[in-house]
C-alpha positions in Angstrom: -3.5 203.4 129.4 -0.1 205.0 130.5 2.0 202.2 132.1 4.7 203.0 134.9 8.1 202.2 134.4 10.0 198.5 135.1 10.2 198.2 139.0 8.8 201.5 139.5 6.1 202.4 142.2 4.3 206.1 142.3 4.5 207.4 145.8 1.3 207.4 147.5 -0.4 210.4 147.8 0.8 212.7 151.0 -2.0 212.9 152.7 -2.0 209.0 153.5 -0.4 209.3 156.9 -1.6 206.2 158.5 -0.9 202.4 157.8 -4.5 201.8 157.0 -4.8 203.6 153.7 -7.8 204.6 151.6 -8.1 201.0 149.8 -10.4 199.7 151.8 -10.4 199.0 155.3 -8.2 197.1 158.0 -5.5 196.5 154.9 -3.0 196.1 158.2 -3.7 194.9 161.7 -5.7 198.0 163.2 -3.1 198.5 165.8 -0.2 198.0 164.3 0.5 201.5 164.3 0.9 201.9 167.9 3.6 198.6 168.2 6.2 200.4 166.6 8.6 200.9 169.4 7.3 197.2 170.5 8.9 195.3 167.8 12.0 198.0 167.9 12.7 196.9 170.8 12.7 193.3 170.2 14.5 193.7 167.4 17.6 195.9 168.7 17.6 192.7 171.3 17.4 190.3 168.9 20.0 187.7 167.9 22.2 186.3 166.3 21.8 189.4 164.1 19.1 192.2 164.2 15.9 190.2 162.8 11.8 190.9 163.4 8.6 188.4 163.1 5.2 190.0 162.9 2.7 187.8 163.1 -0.6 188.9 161.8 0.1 191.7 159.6 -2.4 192.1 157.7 -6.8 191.8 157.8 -6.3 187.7 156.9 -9.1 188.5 154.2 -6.8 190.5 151.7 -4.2 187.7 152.1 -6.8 184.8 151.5 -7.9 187.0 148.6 -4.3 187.1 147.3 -3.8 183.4 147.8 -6.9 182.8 145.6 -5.7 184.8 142.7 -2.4 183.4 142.8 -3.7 179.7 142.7 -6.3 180.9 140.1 -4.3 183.2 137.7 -0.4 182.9 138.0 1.7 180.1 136.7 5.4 179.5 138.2 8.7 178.8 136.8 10.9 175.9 138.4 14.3 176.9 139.1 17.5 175.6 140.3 20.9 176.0 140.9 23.6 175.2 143.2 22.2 177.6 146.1 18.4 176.8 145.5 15.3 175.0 144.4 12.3 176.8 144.3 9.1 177.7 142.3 9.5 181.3 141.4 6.8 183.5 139.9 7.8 186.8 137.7 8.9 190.3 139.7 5.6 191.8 141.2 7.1 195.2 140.3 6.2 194.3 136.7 2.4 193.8 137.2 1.8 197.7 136.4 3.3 197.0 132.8 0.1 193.6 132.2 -3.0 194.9 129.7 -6.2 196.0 131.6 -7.8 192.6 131.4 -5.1 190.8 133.3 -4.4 193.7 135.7 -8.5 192.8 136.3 -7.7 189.3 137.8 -4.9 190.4 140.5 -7.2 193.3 142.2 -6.3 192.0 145.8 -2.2 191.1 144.5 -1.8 194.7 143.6 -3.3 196.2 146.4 -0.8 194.1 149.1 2.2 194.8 146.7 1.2 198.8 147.0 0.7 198.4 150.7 3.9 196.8 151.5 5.7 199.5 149.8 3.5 202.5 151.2 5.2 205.5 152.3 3.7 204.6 156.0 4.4 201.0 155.5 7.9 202.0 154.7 8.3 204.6 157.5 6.8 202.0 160.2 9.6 199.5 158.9 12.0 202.2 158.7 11.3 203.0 162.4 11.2 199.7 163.5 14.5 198.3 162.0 16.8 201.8 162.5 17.9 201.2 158.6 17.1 204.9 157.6 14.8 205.8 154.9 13.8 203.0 152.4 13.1 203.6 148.9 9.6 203.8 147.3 10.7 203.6 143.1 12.9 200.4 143.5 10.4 197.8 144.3 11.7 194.2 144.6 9.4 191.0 145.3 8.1 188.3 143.9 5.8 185.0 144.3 8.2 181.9 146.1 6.9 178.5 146.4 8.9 175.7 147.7 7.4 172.1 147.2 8.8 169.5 148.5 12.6 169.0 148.2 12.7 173.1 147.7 15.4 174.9 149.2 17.5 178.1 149.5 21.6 177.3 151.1 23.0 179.6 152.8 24.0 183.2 151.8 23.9 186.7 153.3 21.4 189.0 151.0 23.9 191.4 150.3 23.6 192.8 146.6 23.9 196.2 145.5 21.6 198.6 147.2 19.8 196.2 149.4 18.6 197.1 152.7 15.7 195.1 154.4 15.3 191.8 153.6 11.4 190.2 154.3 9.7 187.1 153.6 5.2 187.4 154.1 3.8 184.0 154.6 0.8 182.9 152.1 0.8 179.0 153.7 -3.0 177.7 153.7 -4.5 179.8 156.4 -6.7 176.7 157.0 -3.9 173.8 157.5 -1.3 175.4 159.8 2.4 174.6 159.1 4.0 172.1 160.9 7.7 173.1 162.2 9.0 169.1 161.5 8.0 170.0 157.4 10.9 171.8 157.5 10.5 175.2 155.4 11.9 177.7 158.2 13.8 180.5 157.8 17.3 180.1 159.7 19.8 182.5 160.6 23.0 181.5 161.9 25.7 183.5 163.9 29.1 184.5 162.7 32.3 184.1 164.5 35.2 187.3 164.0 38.7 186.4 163.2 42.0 188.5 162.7 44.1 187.8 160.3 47.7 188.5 159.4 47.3 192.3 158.7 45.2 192.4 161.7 41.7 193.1 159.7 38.7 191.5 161.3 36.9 188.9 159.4 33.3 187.4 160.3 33.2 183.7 159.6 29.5 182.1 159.8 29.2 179.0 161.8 28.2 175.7 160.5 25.0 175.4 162.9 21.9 178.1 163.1 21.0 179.6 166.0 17.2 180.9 165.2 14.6 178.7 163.2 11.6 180.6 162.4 9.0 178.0 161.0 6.1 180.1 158.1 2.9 181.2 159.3 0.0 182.4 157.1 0.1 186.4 157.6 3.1 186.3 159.1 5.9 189.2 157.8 9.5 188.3 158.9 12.6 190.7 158.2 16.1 191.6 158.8 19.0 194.2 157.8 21.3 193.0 155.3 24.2 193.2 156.6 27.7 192.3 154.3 29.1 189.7 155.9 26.8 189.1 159.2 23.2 188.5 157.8 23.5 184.4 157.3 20.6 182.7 156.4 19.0 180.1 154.8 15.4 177.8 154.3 15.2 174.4 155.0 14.5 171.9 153.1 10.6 171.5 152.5 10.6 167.6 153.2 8.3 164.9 152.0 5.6 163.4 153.7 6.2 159.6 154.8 2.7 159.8 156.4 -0.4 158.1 155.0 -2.5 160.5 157.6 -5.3 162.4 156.0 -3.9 166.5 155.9 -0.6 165.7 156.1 0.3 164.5 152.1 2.8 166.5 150.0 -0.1 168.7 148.6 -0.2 170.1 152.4 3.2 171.3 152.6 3.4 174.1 149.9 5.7 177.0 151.6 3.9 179.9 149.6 5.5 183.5 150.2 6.0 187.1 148.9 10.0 187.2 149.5 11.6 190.8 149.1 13.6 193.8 149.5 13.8 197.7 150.3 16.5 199.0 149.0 18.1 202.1 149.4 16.6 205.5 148.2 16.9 205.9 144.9 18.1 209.6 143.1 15.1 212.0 143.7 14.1 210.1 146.7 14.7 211.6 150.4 17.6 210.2 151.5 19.7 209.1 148.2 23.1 209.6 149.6 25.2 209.7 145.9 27.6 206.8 145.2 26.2 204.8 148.1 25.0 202.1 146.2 28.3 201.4 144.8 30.3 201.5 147.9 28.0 199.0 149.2 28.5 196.6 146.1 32.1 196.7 147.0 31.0 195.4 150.5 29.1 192.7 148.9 29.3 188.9 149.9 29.9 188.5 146.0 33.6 189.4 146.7 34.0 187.9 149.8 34.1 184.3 148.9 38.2 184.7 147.5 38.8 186.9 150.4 41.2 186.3 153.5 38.5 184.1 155.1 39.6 181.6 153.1 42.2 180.6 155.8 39.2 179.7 158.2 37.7 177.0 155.8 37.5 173.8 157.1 38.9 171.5 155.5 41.7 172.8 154.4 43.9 171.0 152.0 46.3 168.4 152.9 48.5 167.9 150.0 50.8 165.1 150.3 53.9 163.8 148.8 54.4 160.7 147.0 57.9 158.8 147.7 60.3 160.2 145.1 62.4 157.4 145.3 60.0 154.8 144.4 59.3 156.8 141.8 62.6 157.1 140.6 62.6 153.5 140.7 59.6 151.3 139.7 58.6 150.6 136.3 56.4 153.1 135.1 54.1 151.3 132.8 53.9 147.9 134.8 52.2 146.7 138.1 54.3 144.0 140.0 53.5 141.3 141.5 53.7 142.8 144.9 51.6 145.4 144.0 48.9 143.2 142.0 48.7 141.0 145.6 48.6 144.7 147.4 45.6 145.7 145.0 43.6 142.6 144.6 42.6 143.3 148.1 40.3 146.2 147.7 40.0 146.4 143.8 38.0 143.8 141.3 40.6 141.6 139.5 38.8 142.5 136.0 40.1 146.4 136.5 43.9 145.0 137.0 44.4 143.0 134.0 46.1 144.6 130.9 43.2 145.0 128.6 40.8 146.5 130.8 43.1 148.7 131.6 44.2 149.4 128.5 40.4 150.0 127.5 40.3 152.5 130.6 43.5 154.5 129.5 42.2 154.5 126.0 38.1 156.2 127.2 39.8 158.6 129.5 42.2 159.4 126.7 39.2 160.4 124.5 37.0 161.9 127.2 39.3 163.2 130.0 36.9 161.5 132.4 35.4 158.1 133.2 32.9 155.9 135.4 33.9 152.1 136.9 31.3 150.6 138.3 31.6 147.7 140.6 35.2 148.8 141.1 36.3 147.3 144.3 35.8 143.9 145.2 32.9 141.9 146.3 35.0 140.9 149.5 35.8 144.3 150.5 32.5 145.8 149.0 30.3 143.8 151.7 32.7 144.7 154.8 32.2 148.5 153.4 28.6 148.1 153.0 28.3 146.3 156.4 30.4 149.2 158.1 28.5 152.0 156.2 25.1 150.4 158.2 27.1 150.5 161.2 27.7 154.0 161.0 24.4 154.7 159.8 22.4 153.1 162.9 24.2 155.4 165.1 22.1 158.5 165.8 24.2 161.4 165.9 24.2 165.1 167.5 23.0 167.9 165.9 25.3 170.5 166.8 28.7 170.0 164.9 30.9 170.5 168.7 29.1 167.7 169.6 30.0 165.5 166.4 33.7 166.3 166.5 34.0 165.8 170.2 31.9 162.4 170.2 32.5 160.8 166.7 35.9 160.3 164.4 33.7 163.0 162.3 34.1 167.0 161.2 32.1 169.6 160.2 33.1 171.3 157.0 32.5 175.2 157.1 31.5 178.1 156.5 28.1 177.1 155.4 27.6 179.9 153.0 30.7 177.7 150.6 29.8 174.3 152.0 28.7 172.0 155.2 29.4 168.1 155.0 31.2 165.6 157.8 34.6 164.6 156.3 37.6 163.0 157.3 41.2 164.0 156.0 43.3 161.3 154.9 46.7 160.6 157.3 49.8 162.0 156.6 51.7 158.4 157.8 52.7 156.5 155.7 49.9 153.6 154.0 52.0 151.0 155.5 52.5 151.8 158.7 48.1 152.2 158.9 47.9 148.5 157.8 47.7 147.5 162.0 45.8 150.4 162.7 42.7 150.9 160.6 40.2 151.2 162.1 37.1 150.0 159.1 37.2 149.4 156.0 36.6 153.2 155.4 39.5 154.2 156.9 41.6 151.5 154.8 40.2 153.4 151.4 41.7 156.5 153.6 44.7 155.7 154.4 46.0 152.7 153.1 44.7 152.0 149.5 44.2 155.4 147.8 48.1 157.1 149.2 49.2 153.8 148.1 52.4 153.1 145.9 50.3 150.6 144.1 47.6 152.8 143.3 49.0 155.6 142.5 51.1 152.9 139.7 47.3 151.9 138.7 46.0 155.6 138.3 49.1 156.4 136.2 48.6 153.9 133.8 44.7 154.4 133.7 45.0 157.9 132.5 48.3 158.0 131.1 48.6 161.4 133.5 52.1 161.8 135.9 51.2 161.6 139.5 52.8 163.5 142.1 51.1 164.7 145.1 47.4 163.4 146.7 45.2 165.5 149.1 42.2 162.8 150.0 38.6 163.2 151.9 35.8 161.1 152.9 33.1 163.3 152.4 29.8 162.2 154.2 26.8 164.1 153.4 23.5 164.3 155.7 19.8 164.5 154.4 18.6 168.1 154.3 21.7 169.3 155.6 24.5 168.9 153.4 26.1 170.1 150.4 28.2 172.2 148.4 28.2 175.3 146.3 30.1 176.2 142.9 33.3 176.6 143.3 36.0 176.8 140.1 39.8 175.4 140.5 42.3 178.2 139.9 45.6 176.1 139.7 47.8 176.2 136.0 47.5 172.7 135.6 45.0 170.3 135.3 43.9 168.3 138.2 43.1 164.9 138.3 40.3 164.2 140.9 38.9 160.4 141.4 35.2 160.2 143.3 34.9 156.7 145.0 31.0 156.7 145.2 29.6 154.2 148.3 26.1 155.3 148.5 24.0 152.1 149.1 20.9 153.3 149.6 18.1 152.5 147.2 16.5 154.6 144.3 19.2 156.9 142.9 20.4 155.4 139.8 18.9 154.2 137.0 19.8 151.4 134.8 19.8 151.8 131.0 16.8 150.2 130.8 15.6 153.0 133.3 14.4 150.5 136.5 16.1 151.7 139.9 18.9 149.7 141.0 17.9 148.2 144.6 20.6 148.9 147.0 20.2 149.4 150.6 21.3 152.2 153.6 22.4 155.6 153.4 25.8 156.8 152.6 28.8 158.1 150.3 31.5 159.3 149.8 32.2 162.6 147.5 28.8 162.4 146.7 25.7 163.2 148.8 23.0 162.0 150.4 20.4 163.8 148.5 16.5 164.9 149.5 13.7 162.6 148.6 10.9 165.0 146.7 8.0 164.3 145.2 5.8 165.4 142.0 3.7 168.7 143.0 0.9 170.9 140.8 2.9 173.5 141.0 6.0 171.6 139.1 5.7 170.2 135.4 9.1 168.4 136.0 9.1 165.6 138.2 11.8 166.4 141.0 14.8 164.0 141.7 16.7 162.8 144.7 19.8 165.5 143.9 22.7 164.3 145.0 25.1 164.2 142.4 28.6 165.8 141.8 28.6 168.2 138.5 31.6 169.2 137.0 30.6 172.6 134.6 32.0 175.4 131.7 32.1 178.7 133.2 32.5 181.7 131.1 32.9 184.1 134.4 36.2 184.0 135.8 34.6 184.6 139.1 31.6 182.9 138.9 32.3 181.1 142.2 32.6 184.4 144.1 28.9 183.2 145.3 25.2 185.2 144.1 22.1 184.8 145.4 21.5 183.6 141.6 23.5 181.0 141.6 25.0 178.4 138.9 22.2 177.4 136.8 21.3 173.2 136.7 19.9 172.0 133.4 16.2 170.3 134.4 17.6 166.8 132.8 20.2 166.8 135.5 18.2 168.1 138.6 15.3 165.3 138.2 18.3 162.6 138.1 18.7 161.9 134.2 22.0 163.2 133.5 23.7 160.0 134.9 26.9 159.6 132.9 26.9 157.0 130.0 27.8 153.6 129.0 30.9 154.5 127.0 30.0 153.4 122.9 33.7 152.7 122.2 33.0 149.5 124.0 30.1 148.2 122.8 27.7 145.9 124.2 29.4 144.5 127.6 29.2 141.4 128.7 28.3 140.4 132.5 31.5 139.9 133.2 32.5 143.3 132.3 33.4 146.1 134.0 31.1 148.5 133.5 33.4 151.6 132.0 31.1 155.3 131.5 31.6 158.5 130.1 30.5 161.4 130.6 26.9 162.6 129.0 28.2 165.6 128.0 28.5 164.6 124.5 25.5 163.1 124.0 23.2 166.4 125.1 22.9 169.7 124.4 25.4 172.2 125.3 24.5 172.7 128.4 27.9 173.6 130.2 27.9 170.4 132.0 31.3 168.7 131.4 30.6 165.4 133.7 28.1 164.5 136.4 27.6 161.8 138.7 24.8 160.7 140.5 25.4 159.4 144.1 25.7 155.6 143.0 27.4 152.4 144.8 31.0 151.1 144.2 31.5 153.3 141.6 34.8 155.0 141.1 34.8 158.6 139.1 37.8 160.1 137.4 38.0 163.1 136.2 40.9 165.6 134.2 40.0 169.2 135.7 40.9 172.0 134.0 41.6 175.7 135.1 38.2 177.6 135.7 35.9 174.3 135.7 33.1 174.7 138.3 32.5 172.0 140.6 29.2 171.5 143.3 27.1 169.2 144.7 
């Protein structure tokens, strides 16, 4: 049998004029047809971009059928990256290229993939969302499931010759979805900026404005638009119920998630060079843009005192600064051969782990102030969070979204009376410090000159942040004080879970409980860890729908870094000094990684181009 080609459709015969077809009857709602300038006009209204929901698209039989066969016949591939986490099946564009006997077991798959890109399907669409003509030879969809812990950050769509985004609902048609198991698609609305050559740039904002929860049989689309169509799907979350119906086996988010694209050459309407001049449009470039100026944060690089530096001793702490230190930092971490055993694994491995690295006096007020915090319910909406708590909203979401505050530019002394918890003293007082700075010299053996500091706190389901590389000519040396207390996210050699209590970091995250599924081989971890990784692509942080690829070991929580062997078997009264894992696994592009871990302190030597997420 003659196959067509890759991603190919034929065109339907002409004389199908109507959206109900010759394969069998009531394939789409029977009046469907006539709603046309219904949902056009709802979508022209619609906001906070031009989007549609059609509820009931097609005869709920074919879509019951094509739930069956996927659950019977196809098998799905976990992914993840830095922009998602999803169960993905192969493109359903390829099915016209699988042997007779398979093409046998997907009768009802095929005949909802050549309905949905019908010439009358595509006209209706066409119709409804103004887009102009869509093409019929480019077909692009597949099979999404999202378990929990599955999620797609947010992004705009735009690559190459897309035009219509949609997403068709396959949830169990016989246990509705439930809005609070997250899953929904979310679009959020863009604010327009100027900037200094007086071109307007579109910004989106860190909070959505439309949630649109799945439905079995429920189609739900939107023009991509470069720049403007901002969207993500929320987290699929775990059950913590014990109610019959409402385990994690319930909440699987199945959908067929596309695009049209533009027409293709010998299609009606392929306008030549179009696709091109929209890749040059494309969100992929946008990311290095002049938006840049609207991130939030932006940095805050600071100065150290020349002078003192001119003066002090550069390979010895004094005794002023040892009493300054001894504070906030475990004694074992100032004397000289711990250090020296720090200087000498950073030396070797350009980055390093020190657990238990502030004191056991200072730890407890931190812990105690991090439940504090933690007990306090707080708004939704980002306004409300900066106008209410000492807390910011990073943005734009489509580069990152976590609460953060920026270090003070007075001096650490002068914030001694002033502090106002024992977070803001890491802040503000300790890190910009004299004495610290002395400390972090001699640990690495690196010159230190400037600081630029953050308390990064990050929310469940809500916060994170994408791939990004560093672009300066030097190395950069970038410390992560960990102070996540909360219980199951590191493992021990031995493998048991440390027990720890609360929720909350800093420069880590507060990652997304999820739990083992049918669909997944792989058991799914908590996330939450910072990954430092080789990129070959100059650009790679320009942003894709695609993504930077995380190894499995790393995504279910195994790629904690390692006790360092240079140092043998510790004793209890050890520090506890790691190095990365990179060395001891495959080359897998991951230079360091961290999971979200309690009073642990992180040090790492960045280089030009390394990409950085979490």
């Amino acid at each position: 049998m003659k196959r067509k080609a890759e991603g190919e459709l034929s065109e339907q015969p002409a004389k199908k004029t109507n959206l109900q077809g010759t394969n069998g009857p009531g394939r789409f709602r029977d009046d469907l047809p006539q709603q046309s300038d219904h949902y056009h006009e709802k979508y022209s209204k619609s906001q906070p971009y031009k989007h549609g929901v059609i509820d009931s698209l097609f005869e709920p039989q074919l879509l019951r059928d094509v739930r069956a066969e996927i659950q019977a016949n196809l098998s799905f591939t976990p992914k993840e990256t830095d922009i998602y986490k999803i169960h993905q099946s192969g493109d359903l564009a390829n099915l016209d290229g699988l042997d007779d006997s398979s093409l046998k077991l997907l009768p009802s798959l095929l005949l909802l993939r050549d309905a949905l890109y019908s010439p009358a399907f595509r006209d209706f669409l066409s119709k409804v969302t103004a887009s102009g003509p869509l093409s019929g030879k480019k077909t692009d969809m597949a099979i999404n499931v999202y378990t929990p812990g599955c999620h797609l950050l947010c992004h705009d769509d735009v690559i190459g010759s897309r035009r219509v985004s949609y997403i068709l609902y396959l949830t169990d048609p016989d246990r509705p979805w439930k809005p609070e198991w997250g899953g929904a698609l979310r679009l959020y609305p863009t604010q327009t900026h100027k900037d200094a050559q007086g071109k307007e740039v579109k910004v989106p904002s860190p909070d959505h404005t439309v949630s649109i929860p799945p439905a079995f049989n429920q189609l739900s689309f939107f023009a991509v638009q470069p720049g403007e169509s901002f969207h993500d799907v929320e987290e699929v979350f775990a059950s913590q119920s014990s109610i019959k119906g409402d385990s994690n086996e319930a909440r699987v988010r199945m959908a067929i998630s596309g695009w049209y694209h533009i027409p293709q050459e010998g299609e009606d309407g392929f306008v030549e060079g179009l696709e091109e001049s929209l890749a040059e449009r494309s969100s992929l470039q946008q990311l290095q843009g002049n938006a840049d100026q609207y991130d939030m944060p932006q940095p805050q690089i600071l100065q150290y005192d020349e002078k003192k530096e001119e003066e002090e001793e550069e390979t010895l702490l004094s005794e002023e600064d040892l009493d300054f230190l001894l504070k906030y930092i475990a004694p074992t971490y100032l004397t000289p051969d711990t250090l020296e055993s720090v200087s000498s694994t950073f030396e070797d491995e350009c980055s390093i782990c020190l657990e238990k690295f502030l004191s056991q006096k200072f730890a407890d007020a931190l812990k105690t102030e991090i439940a504090k915090q933690e007990a306090v319910i707080f708004p939704i909406e980002s306004k409300a969070i900066e106008d209410t708590t000492s807390w910011r909203v990073a943005r734009p979401p489509h580069k990152h979204r976590f609460l953060y505050q920026q270090g003070s530019d007075s001096r650490p002394q002068d914030q001694l009376q002033t502090a106002s918890s024992p977070i803001a003293e890491l802040l503000n007082i300790l890190f910009p410090s004299e004495a610290f700075r002395k400390w972090l010299q001699f640990a690495t053996g690196l010159a230190i000159t400037t600081r630029n500091l953050l308390t990064r706190r990050f929310r469940r389901g809500k916060d994170y942040t994408l791939a990004t590389g560093y672009h300066g000519d030097e190395s950069q040396l970038e410390i992560i004080m960990a102070m996540t207390p909360s219980f199951g996210w590191v493992h021990n050699e031995d493998g048991n879970k440390k027990a720890q209590d609360n929720t909350k970091q800093d420069d880590t995250t507060t990652a997304h409980p999820s739990n083992d599924h049918k669909l997944a081989d792989d058991p799914s971890g908590l996330g939450g860890y910072i990954a430092y990784m080789a990129s070959d692509d100059a650009d790679a942080d320009n942003g894709s729908d695609s993504g930077i690829e995380v190894p499995p070991s790393m995504s279910t929580g195994t790629r904690a870094s390692k006790p360092s062997s240079s140092h043998g078997q510790k004793s209890k009264a050890d520090p506890a000094i790691y190095k990365s894992a990179a060395d001891d696994e495959e080359d897998d592009g991951i230079l360091f990684s961290m999971p979200p871990d309690w009073n642990t302190l992180g040090i790492v030597l960045r280089d030009k181009g390394v990409m950085r997420f979490v």
